[in-house]
N, C-alpha and C positions, 0 to 999 in steps of 0.2 A: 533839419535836425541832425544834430553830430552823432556819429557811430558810435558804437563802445567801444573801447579800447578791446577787448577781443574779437569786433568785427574788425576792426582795421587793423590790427598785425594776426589775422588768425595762425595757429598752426597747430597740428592733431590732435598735440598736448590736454588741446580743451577737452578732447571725452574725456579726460578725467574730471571733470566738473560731472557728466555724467554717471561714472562708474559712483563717483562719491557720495553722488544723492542716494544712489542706487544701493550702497553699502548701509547705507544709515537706517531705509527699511527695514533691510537684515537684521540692524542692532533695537529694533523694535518689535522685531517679530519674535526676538529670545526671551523677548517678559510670556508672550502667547504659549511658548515653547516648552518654557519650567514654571509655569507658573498655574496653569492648567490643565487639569488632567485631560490625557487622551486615549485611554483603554485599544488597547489590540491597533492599533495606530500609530508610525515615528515620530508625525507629527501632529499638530492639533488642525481641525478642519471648520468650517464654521458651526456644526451642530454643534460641537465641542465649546467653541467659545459661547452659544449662545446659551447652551446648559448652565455652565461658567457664570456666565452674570445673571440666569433668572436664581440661582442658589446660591452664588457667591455672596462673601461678605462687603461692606463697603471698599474698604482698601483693596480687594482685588477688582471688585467695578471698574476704581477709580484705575487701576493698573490699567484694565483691558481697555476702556476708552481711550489713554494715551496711548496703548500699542496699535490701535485701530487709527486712530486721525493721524497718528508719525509713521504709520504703512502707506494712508492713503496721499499724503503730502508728499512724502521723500517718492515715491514710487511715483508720482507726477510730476514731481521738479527731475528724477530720472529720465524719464520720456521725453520730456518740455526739450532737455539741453543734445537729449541723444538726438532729436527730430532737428533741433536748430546746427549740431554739429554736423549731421549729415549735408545739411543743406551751405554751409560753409564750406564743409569740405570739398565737396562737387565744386563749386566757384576756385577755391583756392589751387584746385588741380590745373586750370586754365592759366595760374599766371607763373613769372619767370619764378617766385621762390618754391613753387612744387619740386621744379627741376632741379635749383639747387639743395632742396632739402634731400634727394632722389642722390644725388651726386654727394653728400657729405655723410656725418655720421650716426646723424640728425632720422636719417632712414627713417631710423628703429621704430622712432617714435610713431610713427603710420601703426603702429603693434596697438596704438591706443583704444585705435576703433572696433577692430573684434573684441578687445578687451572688455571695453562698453558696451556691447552687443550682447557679451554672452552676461554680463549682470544683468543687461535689460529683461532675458529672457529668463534668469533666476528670481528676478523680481516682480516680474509678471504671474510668475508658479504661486510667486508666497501669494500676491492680491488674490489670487484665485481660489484658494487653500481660505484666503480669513472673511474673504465678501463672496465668494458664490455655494448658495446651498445644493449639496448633493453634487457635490465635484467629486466626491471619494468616488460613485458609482460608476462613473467612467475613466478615473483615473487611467486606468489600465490601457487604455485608448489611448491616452495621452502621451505615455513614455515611449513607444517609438517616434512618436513625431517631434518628442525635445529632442532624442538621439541624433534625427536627423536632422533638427535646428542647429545642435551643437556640433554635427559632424561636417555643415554647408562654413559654421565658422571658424573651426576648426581648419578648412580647407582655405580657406580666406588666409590666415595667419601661417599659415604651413607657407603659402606661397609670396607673403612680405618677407616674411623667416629668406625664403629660399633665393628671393630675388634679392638680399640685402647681403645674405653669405653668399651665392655667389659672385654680385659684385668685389667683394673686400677680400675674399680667399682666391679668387683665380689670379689676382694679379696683385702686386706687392705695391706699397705707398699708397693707396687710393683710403686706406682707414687710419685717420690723425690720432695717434696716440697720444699727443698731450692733452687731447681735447678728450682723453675717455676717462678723464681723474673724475669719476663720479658714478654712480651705479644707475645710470641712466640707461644704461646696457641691458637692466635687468629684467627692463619693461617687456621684452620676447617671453622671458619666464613666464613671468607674472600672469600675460596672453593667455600661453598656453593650460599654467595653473586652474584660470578661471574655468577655461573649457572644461577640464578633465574634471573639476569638482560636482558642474553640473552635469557631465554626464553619467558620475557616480549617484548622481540623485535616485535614478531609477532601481539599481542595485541595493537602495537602503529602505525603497518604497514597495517595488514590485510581488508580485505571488508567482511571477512566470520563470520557469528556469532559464527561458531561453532571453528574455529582455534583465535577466540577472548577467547571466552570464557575458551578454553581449555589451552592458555596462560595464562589467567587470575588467574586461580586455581595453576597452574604448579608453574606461577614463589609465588605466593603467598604462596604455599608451603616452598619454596625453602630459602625466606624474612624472614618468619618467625622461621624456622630454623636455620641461621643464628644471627639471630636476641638473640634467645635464650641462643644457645652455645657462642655469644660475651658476654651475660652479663655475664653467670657467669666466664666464662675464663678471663675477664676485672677484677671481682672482685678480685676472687683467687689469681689474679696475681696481683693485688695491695697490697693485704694484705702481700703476700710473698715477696715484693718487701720494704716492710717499715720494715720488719725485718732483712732481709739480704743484700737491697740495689740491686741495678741492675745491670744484670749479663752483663759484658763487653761487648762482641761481639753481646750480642742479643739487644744492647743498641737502634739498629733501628728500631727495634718489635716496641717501646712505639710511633710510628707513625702510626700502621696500622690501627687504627682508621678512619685515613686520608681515604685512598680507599675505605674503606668499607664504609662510609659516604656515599664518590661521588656512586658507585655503587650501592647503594639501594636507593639514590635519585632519580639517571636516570631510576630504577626499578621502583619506584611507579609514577613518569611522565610518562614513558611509558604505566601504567598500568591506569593513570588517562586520558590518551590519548584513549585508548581503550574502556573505560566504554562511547565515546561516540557513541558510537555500542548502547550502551543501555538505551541512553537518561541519563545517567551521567556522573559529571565534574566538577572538578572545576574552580573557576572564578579570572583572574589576581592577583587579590589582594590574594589572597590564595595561590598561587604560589610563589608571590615577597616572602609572609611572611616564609614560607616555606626553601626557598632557604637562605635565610637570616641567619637564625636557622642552618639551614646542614653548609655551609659557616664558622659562626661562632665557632660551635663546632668542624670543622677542623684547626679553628685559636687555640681555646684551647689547642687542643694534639698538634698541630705542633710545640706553645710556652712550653709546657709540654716536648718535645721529643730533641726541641735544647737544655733548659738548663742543661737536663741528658748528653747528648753526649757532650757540649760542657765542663763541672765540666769531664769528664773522660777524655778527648780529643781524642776522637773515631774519628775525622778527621784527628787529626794530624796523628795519627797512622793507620789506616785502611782505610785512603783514599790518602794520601797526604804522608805519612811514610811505612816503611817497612811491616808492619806487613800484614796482609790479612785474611777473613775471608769470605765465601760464604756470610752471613747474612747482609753485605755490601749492595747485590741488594738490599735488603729491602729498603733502602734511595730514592730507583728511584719511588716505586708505590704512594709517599707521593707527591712531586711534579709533577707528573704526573696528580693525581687526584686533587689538585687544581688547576691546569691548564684549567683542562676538566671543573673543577664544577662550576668555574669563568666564563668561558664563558657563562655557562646556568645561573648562575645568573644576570651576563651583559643583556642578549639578551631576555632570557624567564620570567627574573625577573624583572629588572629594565626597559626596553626597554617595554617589555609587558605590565609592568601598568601604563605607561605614564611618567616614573620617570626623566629618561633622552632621549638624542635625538639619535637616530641609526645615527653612524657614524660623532656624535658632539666630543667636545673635553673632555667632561665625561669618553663618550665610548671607546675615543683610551686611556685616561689615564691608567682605570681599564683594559679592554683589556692587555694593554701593560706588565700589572702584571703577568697577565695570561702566556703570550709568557716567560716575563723573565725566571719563572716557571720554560715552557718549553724547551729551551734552555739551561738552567743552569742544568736540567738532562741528555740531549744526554751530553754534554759534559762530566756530570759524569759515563755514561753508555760504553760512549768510554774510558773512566780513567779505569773505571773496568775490561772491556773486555779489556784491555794491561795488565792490573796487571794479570789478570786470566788465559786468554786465549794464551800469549805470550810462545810462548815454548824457547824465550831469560832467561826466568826467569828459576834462579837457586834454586831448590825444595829446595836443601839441607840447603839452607840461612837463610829459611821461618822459623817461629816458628809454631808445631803439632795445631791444633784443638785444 
């Protein structure tokens, strides 16, 4: 039996086939999210949902069904690719391209797997939150031990982070700058992003001051280290990108702005949900404006990242044509995360300062952007996972990395 073209040229790249199943639950669980009430609760829990559908109307049924079977799907095809990448990964560490990926600039990319790790463990919270009854009752039990989930991957990432600046900072020439024309650099952010969002989870869920408090620092840490490592890896790589033009295959990097956006928005709402542990907050209007800002500077890279892919025609060929390339996932975290950031600005933005009507014909307009979004990605995550995963595909066909 012939391999898949992802087992035979693996490299890290693939958890993001993981992180992206793993986002798409996310963009399932925001029907649960605004669509359900959840009294004295941030989020909805399963008594919630099953209130929800013994009272609900048809069309919300029909909602909750599809956010239940596309939690329980994407949250399994999550697992499925993080358990098979791990297990690649291990193998692929044994042969000569480890070393030279260890030796180029390629590094970073090793950033994928905590990346993946820390969605797995965000997406494991939602399953638990929508299929186990009477998880609220111990919740509280539970957020130091994501703390210290997030703080073992967090430590994972700090030290590819460190092992990859220290290589390329102590000594000069070892990091190829024509090869950085692409925001592929930006994957460390992103890493770090993940973490700190879910460590803000407990801060927006807890009653404790001190697992508020201790979220609060954690993921603040985590923001602002990302925050860091994206600007100047955004510059670097702009500058290198207007001399030598953008590198083909990484042509879906000039999106990952997108994610990291939605990610550190829901990090600091999370985080401004918890300061009211401490008598701080802010007020509607701070929020609409907010979301507005994050929103639109996702429209910017997203108009920024179509007209590079589309002048290469990186669809016609690496989605839609022969060619293939891991850095393809890349395309799924962009509509995913407007998906996600859409809805909070719908419901937490617009709906929270009085703008439009929950559930008027605003709401399902914009909403319905959202869904497109998400939907127009499963579709491409199952285009992908055929091209990738397919052991029908003939290696020998393919064009090398």
């Amino acid at each position: 039996m012939k391999p898949t073209y992802a087992a035979d040229r693996y490299v890290p790249t693939y958890f993001l086939a993981s992180l992206g199943a793993g986002g798409l639950s996310v963009t399932f669980f925001m029907y649960l999210m605004f669509w359900i009430p959840h009294p004295g609760r941030p989020v909805p829990i399963f008594e919630d949902i099953a209130a929800a559908w013994a009272n609900g109307s048809a069309p919300l049924k029909f909602g909750i069904a599809v956010a239940m079977i596309g939690i329980a799907v994407f949250v399994f095809l999550n697992l499925k690719a993080l358990v098979w990448n791990i297990s690649a990964y291990r193998a692929f560490k044994k042969t000569a391209n480890y070393e030279s990926l260890r030796c180029s600039n390629a590094e970073s990319t090793m950033l994928a797997m905590p990346l993946a790790l820390a969605m797995a463990v965000n997406g494991l919270f939602i399953a638990g939150l929508v299929f186990v009854p009477k998880l609220w009752t111990v919740v509280e039990y539970l957020f130091p031990l994501a703390l210290i989930a997030f703080a073992l991957i967090g430590w994972q990432a700090l030290s590819i982070i460190g092992d990859f600046l220290g290589r390329v900072l102590s000594k000069g020439g070892v990091f190829d700058v024509t090869a950085h024309n692409s925001f592929a650099q930006m994957l460390p952010a992103f890493a770090l992003a993940m973490i700190g969002v879910g460590m803000a989870a407990p801060a927006a869920m807890s009653h404790q001051p001190w697992i508020v408090g201790t979220s609060l620092v954690m993921s603040t840490f985590f923001a602002v280290a990302s925050l860091v490592y994206a600007a100047v890896a955004l510059v670097t790589a702009f500058n290198s990108m207007l001399h030598y033009g953008t590198h083909e295959e990484a042509g879906p990097t000039l999106m990952i702005v997108i994610p990291i956006v939605t990610i550190l928005s829901i990090l600091l709402m999370r985080q401004d949900h918890g300061l009211h542990t401490f008598n701080g907050h802010t007020d509607v209007a701070g929020t609409l404006m907010f979301l507005a800002r994050m929103v639109s500077l996702q429209v910017v890279f997203l108009g920024l990242g179509l007209v590079v892919l589309k002048r290469q025609g990186y669809f016609k060929d690496f989605v839609f044509g022969s060619k293939l390339s891991p850095g393809s996932y890349a395309l799924v975290c962009p509509g995913v995360a407007l998906s996600v950031l859409l809805h909070f600005f719908v419901n937490k933005g617009l709906v929270g300062a009085g703008v439009i009507e929950k559930f008027g014909t605003t709401y399902w307009v914009v909403s319905a952007i959202a869904i497109a979004f998400q939907f127009a990605v499963i579709a491409l995550v199952f285009r992908l996972n055929s091209q990738h995963f397919a052991r029908s595909v003939t290696i020998d066909a393919l064009p090398a990395e």
